[in-house]
DSSP file (Angstrom, degrees, kcal/mol; ACC not computed):
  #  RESIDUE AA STRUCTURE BP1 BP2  ACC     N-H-->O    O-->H-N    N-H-->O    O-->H-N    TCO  KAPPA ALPHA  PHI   PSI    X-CA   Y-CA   Z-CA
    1    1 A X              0   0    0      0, 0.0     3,-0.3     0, 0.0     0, 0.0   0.000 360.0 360.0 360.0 -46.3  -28.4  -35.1   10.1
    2    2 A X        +     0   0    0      1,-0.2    21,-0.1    21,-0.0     0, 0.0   0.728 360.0  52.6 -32.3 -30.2  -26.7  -33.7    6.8
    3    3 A X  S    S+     0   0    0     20,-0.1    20,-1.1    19,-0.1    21,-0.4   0.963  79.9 115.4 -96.3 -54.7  -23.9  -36.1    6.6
    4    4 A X  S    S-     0   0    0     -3,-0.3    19,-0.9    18,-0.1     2,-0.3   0.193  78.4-116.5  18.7 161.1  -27.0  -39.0    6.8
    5    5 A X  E     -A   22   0A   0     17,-0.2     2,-0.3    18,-0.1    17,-0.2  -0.643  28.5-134.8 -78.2 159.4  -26.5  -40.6    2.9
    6    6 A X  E     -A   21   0A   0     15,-1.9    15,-2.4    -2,-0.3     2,-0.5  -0.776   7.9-138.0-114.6 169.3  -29.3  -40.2    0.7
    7    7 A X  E     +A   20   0A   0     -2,-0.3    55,-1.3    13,-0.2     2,-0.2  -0.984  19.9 176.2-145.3 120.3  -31.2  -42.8   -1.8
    8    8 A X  E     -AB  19  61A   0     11,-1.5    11,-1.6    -2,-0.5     2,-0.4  -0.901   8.5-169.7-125.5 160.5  -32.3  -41.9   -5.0
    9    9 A X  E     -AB  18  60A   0     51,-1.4    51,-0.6    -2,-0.2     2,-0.4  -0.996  11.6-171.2-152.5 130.6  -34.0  -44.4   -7.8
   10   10 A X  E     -A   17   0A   0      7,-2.1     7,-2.4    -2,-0.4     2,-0.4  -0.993  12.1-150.2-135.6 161.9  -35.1  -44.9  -11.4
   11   11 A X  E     -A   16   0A   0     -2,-0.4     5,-0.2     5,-0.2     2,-0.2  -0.948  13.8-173.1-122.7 119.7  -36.9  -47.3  -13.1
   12   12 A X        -     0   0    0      3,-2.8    -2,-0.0    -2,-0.4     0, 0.0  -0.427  47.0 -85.0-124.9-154.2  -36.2  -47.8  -16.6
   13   13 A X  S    S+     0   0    0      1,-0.2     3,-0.1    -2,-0.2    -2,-0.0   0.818 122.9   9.6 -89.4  -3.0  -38.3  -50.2  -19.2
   14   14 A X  S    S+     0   0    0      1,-0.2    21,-0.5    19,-0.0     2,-0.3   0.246 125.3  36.6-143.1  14.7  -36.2  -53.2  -18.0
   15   15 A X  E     - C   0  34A   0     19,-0.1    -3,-2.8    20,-0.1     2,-0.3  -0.953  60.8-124.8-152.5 178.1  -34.2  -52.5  -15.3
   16   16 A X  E     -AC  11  33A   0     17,-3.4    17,-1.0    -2,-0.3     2,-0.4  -0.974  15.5-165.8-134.4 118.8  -33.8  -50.6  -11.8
   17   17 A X  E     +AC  10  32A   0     -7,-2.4    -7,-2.1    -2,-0.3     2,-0.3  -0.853  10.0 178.7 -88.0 152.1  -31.0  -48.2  -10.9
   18   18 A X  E     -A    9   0A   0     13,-1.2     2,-0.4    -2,-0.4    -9,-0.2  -0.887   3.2-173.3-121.8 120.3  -30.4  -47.1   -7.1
   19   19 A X  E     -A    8   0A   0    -11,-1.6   -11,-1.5    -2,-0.3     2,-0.2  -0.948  10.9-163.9-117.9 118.9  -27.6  -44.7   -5.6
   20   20 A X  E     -A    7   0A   0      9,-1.2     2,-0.4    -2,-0.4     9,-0.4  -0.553  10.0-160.7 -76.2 148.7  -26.9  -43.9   -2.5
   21   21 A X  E     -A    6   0A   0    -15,-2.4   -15,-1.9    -2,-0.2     2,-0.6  -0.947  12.1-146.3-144.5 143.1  -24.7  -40.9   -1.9
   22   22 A X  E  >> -AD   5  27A   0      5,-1.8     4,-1.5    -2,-0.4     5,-0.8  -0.753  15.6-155.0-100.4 117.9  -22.8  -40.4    1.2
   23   23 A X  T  45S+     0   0    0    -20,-1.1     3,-0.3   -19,-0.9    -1,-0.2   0.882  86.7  64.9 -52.3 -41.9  -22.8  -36.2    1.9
   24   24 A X  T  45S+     0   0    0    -21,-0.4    -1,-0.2   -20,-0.3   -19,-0.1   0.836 123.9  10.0 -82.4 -25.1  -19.9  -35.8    3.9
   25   25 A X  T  45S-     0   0    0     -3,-0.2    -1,-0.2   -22,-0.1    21,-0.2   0.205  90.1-115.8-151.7  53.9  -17.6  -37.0    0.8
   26   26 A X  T  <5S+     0   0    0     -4,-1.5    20,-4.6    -3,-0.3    -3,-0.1   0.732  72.8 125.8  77.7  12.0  -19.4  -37.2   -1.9
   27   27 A X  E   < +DE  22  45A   0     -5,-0.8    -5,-1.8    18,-0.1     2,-0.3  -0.374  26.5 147.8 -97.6-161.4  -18.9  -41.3   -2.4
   28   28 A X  E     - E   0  44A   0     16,-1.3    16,-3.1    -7,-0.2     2,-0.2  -0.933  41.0 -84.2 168.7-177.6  -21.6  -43.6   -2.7
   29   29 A X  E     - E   0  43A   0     -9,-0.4    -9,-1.2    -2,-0.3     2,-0.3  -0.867  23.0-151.4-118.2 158.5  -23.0  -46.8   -4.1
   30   30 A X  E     - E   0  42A   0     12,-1.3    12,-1.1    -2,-0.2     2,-0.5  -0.888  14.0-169.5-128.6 144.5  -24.6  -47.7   -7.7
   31   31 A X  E     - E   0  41A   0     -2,-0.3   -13,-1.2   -13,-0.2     2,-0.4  -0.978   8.6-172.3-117.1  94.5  -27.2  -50.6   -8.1
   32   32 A X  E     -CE  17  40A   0      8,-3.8     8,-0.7    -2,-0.5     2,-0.5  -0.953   8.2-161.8-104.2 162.0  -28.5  -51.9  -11.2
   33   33 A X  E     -CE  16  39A   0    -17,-1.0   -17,-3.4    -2,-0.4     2,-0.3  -0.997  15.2-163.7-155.8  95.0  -31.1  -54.3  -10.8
   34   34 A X  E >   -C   15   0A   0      4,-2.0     3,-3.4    -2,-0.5   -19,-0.1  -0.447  24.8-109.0 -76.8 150.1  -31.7  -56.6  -14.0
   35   35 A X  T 3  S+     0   0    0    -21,-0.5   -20,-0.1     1,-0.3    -1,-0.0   0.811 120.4  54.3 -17.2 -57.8  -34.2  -58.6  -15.0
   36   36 A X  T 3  S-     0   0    0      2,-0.0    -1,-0.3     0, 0.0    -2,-0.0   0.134 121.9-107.6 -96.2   6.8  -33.2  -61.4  -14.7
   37   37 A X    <   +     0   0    0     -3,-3.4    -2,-0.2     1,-0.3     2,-0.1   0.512  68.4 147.3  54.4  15.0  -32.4  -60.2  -10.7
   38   38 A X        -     0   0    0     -4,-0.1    -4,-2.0     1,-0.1    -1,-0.3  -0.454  46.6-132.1 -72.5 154.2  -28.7  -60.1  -11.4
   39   39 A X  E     -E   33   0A   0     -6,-0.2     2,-0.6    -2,-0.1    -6,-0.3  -0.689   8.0-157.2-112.9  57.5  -27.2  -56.8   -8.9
   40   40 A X  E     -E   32   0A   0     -8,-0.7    -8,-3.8    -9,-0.1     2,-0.3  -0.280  20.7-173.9 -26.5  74.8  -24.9  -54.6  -10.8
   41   41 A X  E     +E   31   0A   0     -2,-0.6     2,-0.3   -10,-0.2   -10,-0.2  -0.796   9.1 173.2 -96.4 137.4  -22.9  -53.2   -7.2
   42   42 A X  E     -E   30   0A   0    -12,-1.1   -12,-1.3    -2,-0.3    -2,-0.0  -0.918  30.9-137.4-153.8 115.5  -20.3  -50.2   -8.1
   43   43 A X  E     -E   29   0A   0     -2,-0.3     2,-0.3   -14,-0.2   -14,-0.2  -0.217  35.1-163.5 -73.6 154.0  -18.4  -48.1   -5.6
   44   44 A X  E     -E   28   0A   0    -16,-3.1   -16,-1.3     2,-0.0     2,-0.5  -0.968  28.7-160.0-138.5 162.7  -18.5  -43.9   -6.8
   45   45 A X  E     -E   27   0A   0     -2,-0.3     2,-0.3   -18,-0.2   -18,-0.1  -0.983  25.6-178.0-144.2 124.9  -17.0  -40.8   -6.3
   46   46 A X        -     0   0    0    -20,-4.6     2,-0.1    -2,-0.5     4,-0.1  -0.870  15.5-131.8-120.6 165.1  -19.2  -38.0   -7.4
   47   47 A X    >   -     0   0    0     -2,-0.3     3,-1.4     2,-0.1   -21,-0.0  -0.363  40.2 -72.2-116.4-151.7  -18.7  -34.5   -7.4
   48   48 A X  T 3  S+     0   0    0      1,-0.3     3,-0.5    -2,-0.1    -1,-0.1   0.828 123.9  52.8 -61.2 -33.8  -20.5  -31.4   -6.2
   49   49 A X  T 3> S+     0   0    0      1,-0.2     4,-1.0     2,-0.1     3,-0.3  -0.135  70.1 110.2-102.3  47.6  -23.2  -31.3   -8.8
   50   50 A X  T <4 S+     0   0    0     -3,-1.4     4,-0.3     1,-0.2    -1,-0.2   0.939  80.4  63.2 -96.7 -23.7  -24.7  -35.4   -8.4
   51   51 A X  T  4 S+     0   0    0     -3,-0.5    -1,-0.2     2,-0.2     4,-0.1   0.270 105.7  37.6   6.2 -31.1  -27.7  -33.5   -6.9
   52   52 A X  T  > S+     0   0    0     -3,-0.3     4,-2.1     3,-0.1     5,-0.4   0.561 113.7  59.6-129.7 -59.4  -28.5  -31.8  -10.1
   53   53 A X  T  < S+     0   0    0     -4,-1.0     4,-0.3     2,-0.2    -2,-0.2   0.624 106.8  41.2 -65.9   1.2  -27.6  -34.7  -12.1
   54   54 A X  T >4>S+     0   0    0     -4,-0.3     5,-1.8     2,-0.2     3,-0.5   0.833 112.6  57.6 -56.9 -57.0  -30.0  -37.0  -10.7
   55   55 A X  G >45S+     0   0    0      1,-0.3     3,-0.7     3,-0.2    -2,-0.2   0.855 110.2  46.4 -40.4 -62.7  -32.6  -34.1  -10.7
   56   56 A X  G 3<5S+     0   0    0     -4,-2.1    -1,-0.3     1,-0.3    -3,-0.2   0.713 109.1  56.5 -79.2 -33.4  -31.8  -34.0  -14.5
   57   57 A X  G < 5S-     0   0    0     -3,-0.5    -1,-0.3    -5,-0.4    -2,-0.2  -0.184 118.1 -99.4 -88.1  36.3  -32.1  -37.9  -14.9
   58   58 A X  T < 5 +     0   0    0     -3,-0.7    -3,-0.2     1,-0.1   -47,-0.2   0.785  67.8 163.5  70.8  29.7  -35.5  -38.5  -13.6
   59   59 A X      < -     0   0    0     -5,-1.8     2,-0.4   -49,-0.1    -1,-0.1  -0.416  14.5-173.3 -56.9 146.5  -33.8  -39.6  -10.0
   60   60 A X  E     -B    9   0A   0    -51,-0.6   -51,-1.4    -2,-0.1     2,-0.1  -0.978  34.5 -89.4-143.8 160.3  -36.6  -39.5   -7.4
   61   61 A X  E     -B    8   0A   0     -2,-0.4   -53,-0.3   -53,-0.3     2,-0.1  -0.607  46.2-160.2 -75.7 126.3  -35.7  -40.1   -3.5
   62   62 A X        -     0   0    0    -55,-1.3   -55,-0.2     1,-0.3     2,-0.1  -0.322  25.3 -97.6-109.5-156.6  -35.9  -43.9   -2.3
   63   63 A X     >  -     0   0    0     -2,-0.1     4,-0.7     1,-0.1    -1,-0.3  -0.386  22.2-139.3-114.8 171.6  -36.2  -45.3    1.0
   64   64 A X  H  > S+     0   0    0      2,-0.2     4,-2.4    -2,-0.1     5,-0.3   0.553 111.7  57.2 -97.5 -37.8  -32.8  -46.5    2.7
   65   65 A X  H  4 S+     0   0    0      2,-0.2     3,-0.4     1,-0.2     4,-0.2   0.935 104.8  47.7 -39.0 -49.1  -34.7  -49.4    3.7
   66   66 A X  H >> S+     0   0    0      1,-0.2     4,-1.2     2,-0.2     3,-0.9   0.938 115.4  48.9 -84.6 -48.3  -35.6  -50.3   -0.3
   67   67 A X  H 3X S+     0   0    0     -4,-0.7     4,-0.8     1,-0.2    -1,-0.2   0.646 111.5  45.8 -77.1   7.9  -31.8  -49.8   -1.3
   68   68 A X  H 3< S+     0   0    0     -4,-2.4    -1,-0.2    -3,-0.4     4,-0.2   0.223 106.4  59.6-114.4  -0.4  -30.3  -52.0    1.5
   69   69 A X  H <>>S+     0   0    0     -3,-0.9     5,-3.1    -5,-0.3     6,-3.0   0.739 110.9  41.6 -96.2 -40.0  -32.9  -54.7    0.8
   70   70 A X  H  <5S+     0   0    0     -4,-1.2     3,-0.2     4,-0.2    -2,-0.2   0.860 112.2  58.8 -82.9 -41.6  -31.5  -54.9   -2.9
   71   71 A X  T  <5S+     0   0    0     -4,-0.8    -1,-0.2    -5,-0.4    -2,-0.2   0.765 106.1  43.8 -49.0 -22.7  -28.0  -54.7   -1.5
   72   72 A X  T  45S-     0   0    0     -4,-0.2    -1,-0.2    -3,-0.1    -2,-0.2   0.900 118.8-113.5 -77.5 -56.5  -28.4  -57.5    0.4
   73   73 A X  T  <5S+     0   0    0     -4,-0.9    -3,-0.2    -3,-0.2    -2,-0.1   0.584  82.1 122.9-106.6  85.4  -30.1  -59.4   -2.6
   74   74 A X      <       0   0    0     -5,-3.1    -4,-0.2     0, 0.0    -5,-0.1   0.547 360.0 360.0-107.4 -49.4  -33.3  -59.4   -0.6
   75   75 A X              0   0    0     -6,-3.0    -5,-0.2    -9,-0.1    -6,-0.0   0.705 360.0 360.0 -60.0 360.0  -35.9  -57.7   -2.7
């Protein structure tokens, strides 16, 4: 269950970020979510401390469900 990715999210006064980040190496995906419903999709490579930098940017834990619904451009 550790390796599982996790989904984190922030909301800012006109747009929405969401990142997935895949445990087992550290890659993951970036979402911005405009206004205007344009999808900002961007492959990453994070390193050890993207855990504590989320923490430190106001990231809060999203559903997998809720970033694969904007990945899709469903929501």
């Amino acid at each position: 269950m550790d390796n599982l990715p996790t989904y984190f999210k922030r909301t800012f006064d006109d747009y929405k970020v969401l990142v997935k980040v895949n445990p087992a190496d550290l890659t993951g995906i970036e979402l911005i979510i405009h206004p205007d419903g344009k999808i900002e999709k961007t492959t990453m490579e994070f390193d050890e401390e993207i855990y504590d930098d989320l923490e430190v940017d106001e990231f809060e834990p999203c559903s997998p469900l809720e970033f694969n619904m904007y990945l899709k451009g469903l929501a």
